[in-house]
LUMKE-374598 format. One record per residue: residue in one letter; x, y, z of N, C-alpha, C, CB in turn. Coordinates in steps of 0.001 Angstrom, whole numbers. Each point is the difference from the previous one (the first is absolute). Last residue first. Glycine has a CB too. Example, Ala and Ser with C-alpha at 12.3 -4.5 7.8 and 13.67 -1.06 7.14 Angstrom:
2
ATOM  r  n.xx  n.yy  n.zz  ca.xx  ca.yy  ca.zz  c.xx  c.yy  c.zz  cb.xx  cb.yy  cb.zz
ATOM  S  12850  -2250  7080  820  1190  60  -770  1090  730  1184  -628  -2145
ATOM  A  -894  -5092  2075  -890  1190  0  900  1200  0  -1892  -1173  1246
END
This chain:
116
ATOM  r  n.xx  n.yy  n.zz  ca.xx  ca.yy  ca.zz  c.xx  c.yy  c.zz  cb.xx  cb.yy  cb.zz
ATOM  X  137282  19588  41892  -762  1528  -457  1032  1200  813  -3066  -1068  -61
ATOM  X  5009  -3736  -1819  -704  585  1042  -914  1329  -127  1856  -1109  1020
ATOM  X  -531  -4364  -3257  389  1430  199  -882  385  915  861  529  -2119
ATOM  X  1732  -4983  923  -727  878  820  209  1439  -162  37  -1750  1433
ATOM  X  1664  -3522  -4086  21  1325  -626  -1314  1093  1564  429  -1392  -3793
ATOM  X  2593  -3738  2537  -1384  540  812  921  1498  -485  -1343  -2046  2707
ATOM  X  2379  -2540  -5295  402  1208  1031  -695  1099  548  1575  -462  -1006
ATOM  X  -1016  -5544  -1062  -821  1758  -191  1029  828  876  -3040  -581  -7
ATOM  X  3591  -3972  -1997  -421  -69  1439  -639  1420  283  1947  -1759  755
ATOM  X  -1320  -119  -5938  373  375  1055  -244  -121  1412  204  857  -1604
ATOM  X  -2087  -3761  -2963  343  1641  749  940  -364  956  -2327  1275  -76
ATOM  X  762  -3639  -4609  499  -324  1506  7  1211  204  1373  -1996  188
ATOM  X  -3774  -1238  -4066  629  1258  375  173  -105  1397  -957  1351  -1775
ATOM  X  613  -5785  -1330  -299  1275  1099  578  302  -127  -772  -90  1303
ATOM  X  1760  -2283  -5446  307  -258  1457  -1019  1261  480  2887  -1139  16
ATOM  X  -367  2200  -4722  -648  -1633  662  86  318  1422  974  -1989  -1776
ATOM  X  290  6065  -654  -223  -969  -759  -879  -1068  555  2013  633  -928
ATOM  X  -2757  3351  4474  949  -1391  -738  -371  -672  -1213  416  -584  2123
ATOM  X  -1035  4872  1740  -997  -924  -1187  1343  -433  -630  -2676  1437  -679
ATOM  X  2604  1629  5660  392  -970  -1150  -901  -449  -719  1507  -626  1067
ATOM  X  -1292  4126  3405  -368  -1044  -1256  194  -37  -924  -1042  -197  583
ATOM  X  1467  3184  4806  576  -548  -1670  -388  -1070  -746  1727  710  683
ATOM  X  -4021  2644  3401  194  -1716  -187  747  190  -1518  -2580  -1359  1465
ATOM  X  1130  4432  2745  425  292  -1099  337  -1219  -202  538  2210  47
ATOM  X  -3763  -406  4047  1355  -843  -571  -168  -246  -1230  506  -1127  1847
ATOM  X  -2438  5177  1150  -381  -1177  201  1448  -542  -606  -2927  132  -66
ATOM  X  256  4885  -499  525  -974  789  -25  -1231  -206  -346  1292  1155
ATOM  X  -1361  2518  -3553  1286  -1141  -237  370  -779  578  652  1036  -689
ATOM  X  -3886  2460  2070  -1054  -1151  -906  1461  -1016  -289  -2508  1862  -1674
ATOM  X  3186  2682  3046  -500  -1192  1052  -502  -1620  -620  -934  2308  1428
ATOM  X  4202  1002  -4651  -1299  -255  522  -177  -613  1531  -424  -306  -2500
ATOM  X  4553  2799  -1300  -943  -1274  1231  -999  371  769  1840  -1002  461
ATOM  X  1160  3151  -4752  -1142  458  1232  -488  -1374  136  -919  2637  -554
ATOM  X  3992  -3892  -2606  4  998  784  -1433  349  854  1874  686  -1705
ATOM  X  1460  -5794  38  -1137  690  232  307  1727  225  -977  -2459  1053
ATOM  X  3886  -2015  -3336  94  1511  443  -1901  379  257  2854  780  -1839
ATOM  X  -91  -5490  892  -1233  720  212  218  1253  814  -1224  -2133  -142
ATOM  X  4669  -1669  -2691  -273  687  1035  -1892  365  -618  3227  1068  841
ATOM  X  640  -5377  -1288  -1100  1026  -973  -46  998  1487  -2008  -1934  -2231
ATOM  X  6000  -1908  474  -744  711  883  -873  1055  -710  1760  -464  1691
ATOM  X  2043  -2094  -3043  -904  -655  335  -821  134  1133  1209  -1014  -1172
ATOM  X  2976  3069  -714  -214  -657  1604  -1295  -748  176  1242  1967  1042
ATOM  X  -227  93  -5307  1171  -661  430  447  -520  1131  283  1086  -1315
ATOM  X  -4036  1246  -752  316  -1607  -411  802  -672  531  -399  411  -1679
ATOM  X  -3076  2948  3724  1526  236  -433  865  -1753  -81  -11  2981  1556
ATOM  X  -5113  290  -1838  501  -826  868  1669  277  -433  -2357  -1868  276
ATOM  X  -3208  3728  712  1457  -183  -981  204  -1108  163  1164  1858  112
ATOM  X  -5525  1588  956  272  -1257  93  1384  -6  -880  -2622  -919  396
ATOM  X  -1174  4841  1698  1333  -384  -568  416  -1262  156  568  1983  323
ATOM  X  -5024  1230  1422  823  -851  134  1051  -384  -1078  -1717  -491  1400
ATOM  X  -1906  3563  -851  733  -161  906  1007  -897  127  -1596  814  608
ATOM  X  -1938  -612  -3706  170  1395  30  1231  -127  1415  -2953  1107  -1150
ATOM  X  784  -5131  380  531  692  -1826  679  1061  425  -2045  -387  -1747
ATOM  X  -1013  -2227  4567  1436  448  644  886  870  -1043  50  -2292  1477
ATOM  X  -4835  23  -2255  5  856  1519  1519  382  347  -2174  -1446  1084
ATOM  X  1510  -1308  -5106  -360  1335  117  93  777  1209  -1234  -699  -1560
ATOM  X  4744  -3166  230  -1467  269  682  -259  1685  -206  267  -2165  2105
ATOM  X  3243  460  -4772  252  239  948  -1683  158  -1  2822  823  283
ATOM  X  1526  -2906  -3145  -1396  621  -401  -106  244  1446  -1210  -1224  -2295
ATOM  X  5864  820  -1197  -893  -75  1110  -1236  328  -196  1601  352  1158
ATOM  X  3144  -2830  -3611  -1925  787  107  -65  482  1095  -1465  -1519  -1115
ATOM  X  5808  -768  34  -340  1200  425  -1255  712  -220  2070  -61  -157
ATOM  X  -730  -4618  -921  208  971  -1140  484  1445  506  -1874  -1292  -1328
ATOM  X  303  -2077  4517  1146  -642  -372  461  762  -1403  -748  -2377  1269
ATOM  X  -3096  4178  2042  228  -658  -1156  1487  -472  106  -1803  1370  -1327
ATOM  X  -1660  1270  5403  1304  398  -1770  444  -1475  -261  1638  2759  621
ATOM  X  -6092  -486  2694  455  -786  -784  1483  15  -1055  -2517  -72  497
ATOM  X  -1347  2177  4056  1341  266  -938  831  -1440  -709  378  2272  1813
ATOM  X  -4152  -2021  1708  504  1370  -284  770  285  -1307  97  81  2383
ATOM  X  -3831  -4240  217  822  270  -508  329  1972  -446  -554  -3002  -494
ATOM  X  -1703  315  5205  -245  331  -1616  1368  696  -735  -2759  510  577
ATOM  X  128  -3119  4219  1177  145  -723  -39  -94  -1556  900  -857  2047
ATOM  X  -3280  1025  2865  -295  53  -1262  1546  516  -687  -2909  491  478
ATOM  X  2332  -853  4560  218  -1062  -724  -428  -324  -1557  -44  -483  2292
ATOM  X  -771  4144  1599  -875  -1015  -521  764  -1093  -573  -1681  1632  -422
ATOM  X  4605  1975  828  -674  -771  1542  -975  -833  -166  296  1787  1243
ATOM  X  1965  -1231  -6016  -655  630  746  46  -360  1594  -1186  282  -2152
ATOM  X  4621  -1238  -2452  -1081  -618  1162  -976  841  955  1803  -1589  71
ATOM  X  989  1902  -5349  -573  760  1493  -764  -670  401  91  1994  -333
ATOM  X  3741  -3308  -3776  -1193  89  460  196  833  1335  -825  -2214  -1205
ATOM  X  3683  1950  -3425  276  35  1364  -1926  -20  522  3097  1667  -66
ATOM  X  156  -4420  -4249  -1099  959  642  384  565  1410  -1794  -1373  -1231
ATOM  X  3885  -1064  -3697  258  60  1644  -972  1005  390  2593  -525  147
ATOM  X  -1500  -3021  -4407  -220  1145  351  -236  148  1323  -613  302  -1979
ATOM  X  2449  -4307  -367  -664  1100  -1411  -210  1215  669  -1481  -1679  -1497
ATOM  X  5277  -1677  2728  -1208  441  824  15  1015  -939  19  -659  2633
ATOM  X  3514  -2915  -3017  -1477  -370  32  -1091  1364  349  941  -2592  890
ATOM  X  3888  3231  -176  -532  -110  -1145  -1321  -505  -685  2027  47  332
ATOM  X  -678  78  4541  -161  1302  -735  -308  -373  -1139  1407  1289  1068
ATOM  X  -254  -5004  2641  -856  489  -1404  -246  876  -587  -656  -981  472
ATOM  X  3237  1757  4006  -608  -1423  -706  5  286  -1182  -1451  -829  1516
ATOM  X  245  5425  1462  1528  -1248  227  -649  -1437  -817  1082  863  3139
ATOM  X  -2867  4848  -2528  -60  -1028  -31  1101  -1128  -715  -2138  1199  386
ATOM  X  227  3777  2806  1334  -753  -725  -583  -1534  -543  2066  1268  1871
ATOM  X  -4500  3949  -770  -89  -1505  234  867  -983  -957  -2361  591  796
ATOM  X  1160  4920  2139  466  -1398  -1240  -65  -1326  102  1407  1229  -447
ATOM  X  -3696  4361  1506  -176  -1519  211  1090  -220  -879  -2583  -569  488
ATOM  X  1468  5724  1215  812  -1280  -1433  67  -1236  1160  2257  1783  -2066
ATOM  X  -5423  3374  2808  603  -1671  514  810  -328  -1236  -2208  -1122  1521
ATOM  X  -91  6417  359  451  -1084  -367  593  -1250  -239  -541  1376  113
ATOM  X  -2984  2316  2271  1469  -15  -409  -219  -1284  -947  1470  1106  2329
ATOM  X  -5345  59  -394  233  1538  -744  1522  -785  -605  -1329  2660  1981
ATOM  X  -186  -4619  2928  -1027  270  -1282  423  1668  -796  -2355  -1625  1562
ATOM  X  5826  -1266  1246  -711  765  -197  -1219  547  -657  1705  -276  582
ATOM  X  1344  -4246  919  -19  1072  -685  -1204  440  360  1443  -554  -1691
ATOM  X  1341  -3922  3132  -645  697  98  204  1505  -770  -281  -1646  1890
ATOM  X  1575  -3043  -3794  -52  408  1881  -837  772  -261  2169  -33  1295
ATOM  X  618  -2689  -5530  -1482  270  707  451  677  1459  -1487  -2336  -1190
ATOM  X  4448  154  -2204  -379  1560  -147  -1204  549  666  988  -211  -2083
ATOM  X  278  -4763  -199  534  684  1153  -427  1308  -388  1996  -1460  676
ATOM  X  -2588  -4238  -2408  -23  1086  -137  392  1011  894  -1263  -922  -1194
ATOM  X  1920  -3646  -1074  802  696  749  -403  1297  142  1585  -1361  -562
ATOM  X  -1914  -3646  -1794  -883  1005  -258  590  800  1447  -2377  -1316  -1619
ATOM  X  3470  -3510  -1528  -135  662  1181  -36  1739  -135  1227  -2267  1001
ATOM  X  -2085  -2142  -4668  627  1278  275  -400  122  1413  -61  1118  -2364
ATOM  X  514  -5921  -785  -626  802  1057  625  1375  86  -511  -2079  1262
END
């Protein structure tokens, strides 16, 4: 099992900028690749940013241009650097996992509010 730890959310500015992280504990070595998703106020929740257990990344079109995905092996942690925020960002940032074997697991999220 991996546990999932994300942070960096509150409130911001539409225009500024965010770094999300998300620590993960357990099973590390099992986990082929880590995502960060966006929950909407609606509750639609779509993927942003993908990196690999190689260091791939791939990244939703709608965000390509804004967004930044890492991580850091050695704390077992990925980040999400957003710039110019949107109204539209609002909401909660969910970390995910894909696993050799087994469900994938997320995070508990971290709410991300911006403001005009």
């Amino acid at each position: 099992q991996v546990q999932l730890v994300e942070s960096g959310g509150g409130l911001v500015q539409a225009g500024e900028s965010l770094r999300l992280a998300c620590v993960a504990s357990g099973s590390t070595d099992r986990i082929v690749s880590m995502a960060w998703y966006h929950q909407t106020p609606a509750y639609q929740r779509e993927r942003i940013a993908t990196i690999t257990r190689s260091g791939n990344t791939n990244y939703a079109t709608p965000y390509e241009d804004r967004v930044t995905i890492s991580r850091d092996t050695l704390k077992n942690t990925i980040y999400l650097e957003m710039n110019s925020l949107k109204l539209d960002d609002a909401g909660v940032y969910f970390c995910n996992t894909k696993m050799e074997v087994s469900s994938d697991f997320w995070g508990p999220g971290t709410r991300v509010t911006v403001s005009s």
